[in-house]
C-alpha positions in Angstrom: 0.0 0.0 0.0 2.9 2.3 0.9 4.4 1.3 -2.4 1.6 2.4 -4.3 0.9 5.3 -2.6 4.6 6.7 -3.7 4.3 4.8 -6.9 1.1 7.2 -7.8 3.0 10.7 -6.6 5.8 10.0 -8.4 3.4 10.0 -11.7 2.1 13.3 -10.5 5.4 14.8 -9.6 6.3 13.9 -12.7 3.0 14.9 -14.7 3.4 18.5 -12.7 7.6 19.1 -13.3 6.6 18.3 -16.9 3.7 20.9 -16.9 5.4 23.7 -15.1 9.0 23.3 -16.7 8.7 21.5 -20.1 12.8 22.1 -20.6 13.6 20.9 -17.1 11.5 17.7 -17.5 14.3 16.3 -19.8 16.6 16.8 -18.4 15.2 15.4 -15.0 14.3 12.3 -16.6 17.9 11.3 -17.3 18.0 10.8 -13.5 15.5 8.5 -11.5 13.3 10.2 -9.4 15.0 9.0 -5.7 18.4 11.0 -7.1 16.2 14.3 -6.3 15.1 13.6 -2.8 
């Protein structure tokens, strides 16, 4: 359950960075998502 519950933000985190900064998105994606926090 606490597995899906970060699988599902990390979609949205993702869905939003690629909203607000298009540019910054790809270059974020290069790197997983647990490099960032």
């Amino acid at each position: 359950m606490w597995f899906r519950f970060i699988n599902k933000m990390e979609s949205i985190f993702e869905r939003l960075i690629f909203a607000v900064y298009p540019e910054s998105a790809i270059a974020a994606a290069q790197y997983p998502l647990s490099a960032d926090f």
